[in-house]
N, C-alpha and C positions, 0 to 999 in steps of 0.2 A: 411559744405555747400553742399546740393547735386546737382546734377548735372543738372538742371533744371536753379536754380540761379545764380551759376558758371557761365555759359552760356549766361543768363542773362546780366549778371554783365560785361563781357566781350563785348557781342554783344553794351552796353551802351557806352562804352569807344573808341571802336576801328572803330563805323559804326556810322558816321554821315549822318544820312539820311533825307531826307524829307519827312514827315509821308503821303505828299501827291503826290507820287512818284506812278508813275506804277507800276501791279503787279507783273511784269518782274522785275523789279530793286529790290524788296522787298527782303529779304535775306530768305531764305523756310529753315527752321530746321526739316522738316520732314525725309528728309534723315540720318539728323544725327539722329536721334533720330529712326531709323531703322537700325543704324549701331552697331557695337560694344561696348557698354557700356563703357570698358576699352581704346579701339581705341579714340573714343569721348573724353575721358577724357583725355588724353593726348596730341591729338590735343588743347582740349582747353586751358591748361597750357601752351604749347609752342605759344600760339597765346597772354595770357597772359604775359608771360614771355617778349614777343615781347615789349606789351604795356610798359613795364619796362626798355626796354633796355638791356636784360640781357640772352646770346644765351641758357646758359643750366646752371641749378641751383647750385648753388656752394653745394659741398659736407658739408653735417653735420659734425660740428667740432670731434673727437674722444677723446676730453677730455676736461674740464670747464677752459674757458678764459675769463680771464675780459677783454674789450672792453679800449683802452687809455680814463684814466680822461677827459683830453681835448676835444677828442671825443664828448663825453656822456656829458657835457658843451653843446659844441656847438649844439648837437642836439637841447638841453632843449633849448636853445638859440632862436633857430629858428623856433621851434616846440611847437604845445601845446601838451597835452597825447594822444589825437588822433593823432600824426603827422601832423597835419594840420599848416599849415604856420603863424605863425606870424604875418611876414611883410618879402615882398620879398625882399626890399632890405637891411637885412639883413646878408645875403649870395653872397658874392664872387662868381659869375658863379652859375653852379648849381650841380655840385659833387668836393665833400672833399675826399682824402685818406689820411692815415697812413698807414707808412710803418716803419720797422723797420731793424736796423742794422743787417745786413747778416755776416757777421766778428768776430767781440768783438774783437777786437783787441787790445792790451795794447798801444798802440804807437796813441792813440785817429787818429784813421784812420778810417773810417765808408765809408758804403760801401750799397747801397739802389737798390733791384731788383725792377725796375717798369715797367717789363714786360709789367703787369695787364693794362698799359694807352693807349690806341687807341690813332692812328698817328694822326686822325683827330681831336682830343683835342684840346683845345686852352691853354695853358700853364701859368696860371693868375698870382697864387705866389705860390714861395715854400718856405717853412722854415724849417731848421736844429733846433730842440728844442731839449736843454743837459741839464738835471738836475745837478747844481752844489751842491755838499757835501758840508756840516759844516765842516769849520775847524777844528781841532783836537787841542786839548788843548796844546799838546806838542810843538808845531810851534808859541807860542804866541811869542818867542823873534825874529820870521821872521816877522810876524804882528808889533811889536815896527818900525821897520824901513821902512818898507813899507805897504799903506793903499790900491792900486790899481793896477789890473793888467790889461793887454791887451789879449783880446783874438782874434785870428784871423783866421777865416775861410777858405779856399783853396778849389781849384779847381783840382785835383789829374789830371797832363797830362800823366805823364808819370810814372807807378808806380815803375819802378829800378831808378829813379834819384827823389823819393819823399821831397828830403830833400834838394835838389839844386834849385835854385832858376827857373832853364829851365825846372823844372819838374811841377813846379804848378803854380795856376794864385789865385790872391787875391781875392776873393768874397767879403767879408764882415769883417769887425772890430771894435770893443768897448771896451772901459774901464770898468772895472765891480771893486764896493767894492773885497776886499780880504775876509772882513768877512762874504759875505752876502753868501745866499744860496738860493737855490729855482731856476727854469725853468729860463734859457734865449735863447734868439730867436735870429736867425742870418737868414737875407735874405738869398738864393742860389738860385731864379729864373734865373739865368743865366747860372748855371750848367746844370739845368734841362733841360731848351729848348736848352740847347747844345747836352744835352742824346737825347732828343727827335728827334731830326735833325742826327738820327745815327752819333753822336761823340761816341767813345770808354767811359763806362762809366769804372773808376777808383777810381771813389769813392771821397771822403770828408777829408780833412783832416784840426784839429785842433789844433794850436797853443799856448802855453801860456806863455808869457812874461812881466817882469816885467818892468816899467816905463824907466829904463836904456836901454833897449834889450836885456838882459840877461835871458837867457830860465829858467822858474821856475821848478822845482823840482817835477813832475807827484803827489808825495807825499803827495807835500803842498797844492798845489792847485787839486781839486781831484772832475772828474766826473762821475757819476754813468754810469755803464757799461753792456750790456748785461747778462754779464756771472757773474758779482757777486753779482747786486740789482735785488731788485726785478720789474718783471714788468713794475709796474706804473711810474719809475723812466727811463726805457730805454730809447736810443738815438731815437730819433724820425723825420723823416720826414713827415712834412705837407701840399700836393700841393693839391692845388686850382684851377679848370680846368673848361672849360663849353664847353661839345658836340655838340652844337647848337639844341637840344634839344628843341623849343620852341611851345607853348601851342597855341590854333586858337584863344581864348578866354582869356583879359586880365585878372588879379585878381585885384578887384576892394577892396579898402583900403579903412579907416576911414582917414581923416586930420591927427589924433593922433595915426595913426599907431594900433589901436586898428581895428581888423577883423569885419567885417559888420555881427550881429546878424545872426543866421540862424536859422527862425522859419520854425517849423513844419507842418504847414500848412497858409495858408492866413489868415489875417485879413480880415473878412467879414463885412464891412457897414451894419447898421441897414435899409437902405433903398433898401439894393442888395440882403438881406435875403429871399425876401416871389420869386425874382426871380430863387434865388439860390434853393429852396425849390422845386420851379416848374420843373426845370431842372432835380434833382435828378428824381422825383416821371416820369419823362418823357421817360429818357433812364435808369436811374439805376447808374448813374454815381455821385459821387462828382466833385466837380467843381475843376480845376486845381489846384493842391498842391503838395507839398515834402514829402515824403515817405523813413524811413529806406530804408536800404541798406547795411546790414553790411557782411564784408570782414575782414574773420577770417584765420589767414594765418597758422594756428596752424592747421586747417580743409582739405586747400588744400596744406599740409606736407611741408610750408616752414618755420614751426617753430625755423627747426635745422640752419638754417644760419642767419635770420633775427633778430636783438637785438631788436628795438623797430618803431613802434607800435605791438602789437601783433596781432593787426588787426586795421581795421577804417572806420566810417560809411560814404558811397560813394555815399548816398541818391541816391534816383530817380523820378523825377517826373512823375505823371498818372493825369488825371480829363479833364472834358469837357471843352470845351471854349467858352461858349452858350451864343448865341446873345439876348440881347446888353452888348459887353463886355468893364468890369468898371473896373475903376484903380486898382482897388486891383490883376486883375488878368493880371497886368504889360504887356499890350497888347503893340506890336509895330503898327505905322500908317499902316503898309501894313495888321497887322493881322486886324486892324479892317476894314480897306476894304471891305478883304475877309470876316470879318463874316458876313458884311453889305450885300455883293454879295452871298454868299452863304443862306443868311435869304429873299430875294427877289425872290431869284431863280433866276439870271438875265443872267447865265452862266450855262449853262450845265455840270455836273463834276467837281464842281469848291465845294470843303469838308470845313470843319469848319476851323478854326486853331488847331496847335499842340500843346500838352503842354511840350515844353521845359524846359530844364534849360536856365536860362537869367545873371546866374554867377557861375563860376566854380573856384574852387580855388584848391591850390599845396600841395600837401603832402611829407612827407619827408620820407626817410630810411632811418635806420641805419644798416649795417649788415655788417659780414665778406663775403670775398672775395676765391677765391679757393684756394689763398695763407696766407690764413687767415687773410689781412690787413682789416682793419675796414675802413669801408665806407660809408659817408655820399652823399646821392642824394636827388636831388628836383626832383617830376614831377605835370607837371605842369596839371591842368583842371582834377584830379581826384574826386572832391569832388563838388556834386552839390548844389552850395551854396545858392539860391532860383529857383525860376518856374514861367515861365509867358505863356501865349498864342501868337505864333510866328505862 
């Protein structure tokens, strides 16, 4: 992307303006464009960056990481291949982290840095998700006598009396098959907005016991661990947070949760054509419509931390709004007004309408973080989803 469009592209997102604004107010890029090539360009990523939420770019990983299963789910979940949203309420707030065990500890005691979470957060849900292991064949005559065990979650108070009942506070507990295996999920939003309210954090700690109370055997019942599975299986935390983050412009939804088509230009009436015609051959202009706009992130070097989209098209609208303006080109009562006043001459300095965007909709990231947790965000009005005359 060179730096023309960049620019562009930013100036679209960050500068709501009235196109019928004084020339005082107009934003003048002649300066920049007399300044530094390299200066400009850096200015405009950090101004970028802004639009994001995000103060300085997290460093490029130094070696190939898979992003958590779950994760890369919930994107596709919420997201189509461009990133572009779904359906908003889909998502919990509007940023997801994973984080992962700091410890490995053998004594199932897990331990989550969330530094990374601004105080101003709003703290939605968190969950502790442990890959439970298959049973081992050898333990089948402990399976004969018992079919369920207990698992139970804690709140680490004090970590020299972990194992005293003054040392931790019960979060969460379920009954789980003996035999079963695969991901289970334990609330701990109560931990969390405890970390978050500077409490000492201590960390996690999990319990497993058998229907009697009798503690079971690490052996038998057996969860995947930092230090000896791989990966995809580590101890995971999942919190659900929303920065108050919110868009000026709603994203407007089908009944069916299916996204409102986004066509590339108007549908033109057969009776708005020979006007439409006129218009062009008058100023040189097509009449308001959606135009590309793509944002390759691979171009302006944030390939190395962002997993998916690898870019996404952010359209923009250009074209005249020439009087008399017809449904197609989604005029508000005030724009026809003014194209009414401005086609009369009734007002002195009183210009056409603009051609806006009239819907904007949210795109998702997915990227690692400086600490390498993987992170899911919504923002909102990145994508102009048609154009009217405003």
């Amino acid at each position: 992307m060179d730096l023309r469009k960049m620019l562009g592209f930013i100036f679209l997102f960050v500068i709501i303006q009235d196109c019928t604004s004084r020339p005082t107010d107009i934003v003048d890029t002649t300066d920049l464009e007399l300044e530094d090539p390299e200066l400009v360009r850096s200015q405009a990523l950090k101004r970028l960056l802004e639009v994001f939420g995000i103060e300085e770019p997290p460093h490029p990983l130094q070696h190939v990481k898979q992003p958590p299963q779950y994760m890369v789910d919930l994107y596709n979940t919420v997201a189509d291949e461009d990133g572009v949203t779904k359906d908003p309420d889909l998502l919990e707030g509007n940023t997801v982290r994973s984080f992962f065990d700091k410890i490995h500890s053998d004594h199932m005691h897990f331990l989550f840095n969330l530094s990374t979470v601004a105080r101003n957060e709003k703290i939605l849900t968190a969950e502790l998700h442990l890959f439970k292991l298959k049973p081992r064949p050898s333990e089948q005559a402990y399976f004969k006598r018992h079919h369920f065990c207990q698992i139970s979650v804690y709140l680490v108070l004090d970590k020299n009396k972990i194992q005293l009942p003054q040392g931790r506070k019960l979060l969460s507990s379920k009954l789980v098959p003996i035999h079963s295996s695969g991901w289970e999920v334990f609330s701990i939003t109560q931990a969390v907005r405890a970390w978050n309210d500077e409490s000492a954090n201590h960390g996690i700690l999990v319990t497993v016991r058998n229907l009697g109370g009798a503690q079971v055997d690490p052996n038998i019942i057996r969860f995947a661990s930092g230090r000896d599975h791989h990966e995809s299986k580590q101890p995971m935390l999942v919190l659900f947070t929303d920065d108050g983050r919110r868009g000026i412009v709603s994203v407007n939804n089908q009944p069916d949760g299916q996204m409102v088509p986004l066509p590339n230009g108007p549908f033109v009436p057969a009776s708005n054509r020979t006007r439409i015609s006129r218009s062009v051959e008058d100023d040189g202009q097509l009449p308001c419509q959606r135009h590309p706009l793509y944002v390759d992130f691979e171009e302006i070097g944030w390939s190395g931390w962002i997993i998916s989209p690898r870019g996404y098209n952010a359209y923009h609208c250009k074209g005249s709004c020439p009087f008399p303006l017809g449904q197609n080109m989604r005029p508000t009562n005030h724009a026809t007004v003014q194209s009414i006043i401005n086609a009369l001459k009734l007002t002195k300095g009183v210009s056409s309408p603009c051609c806006v965007p009239d819907k904007l909709f949210s795109i998702n990231l997915l990227y690692f973080d400086d600490d390498e947790n993987v992170v899911l965000k919504q923002y909102d009005d990145m994508v102009a989803g048609s154009c009217g005359c405003h």
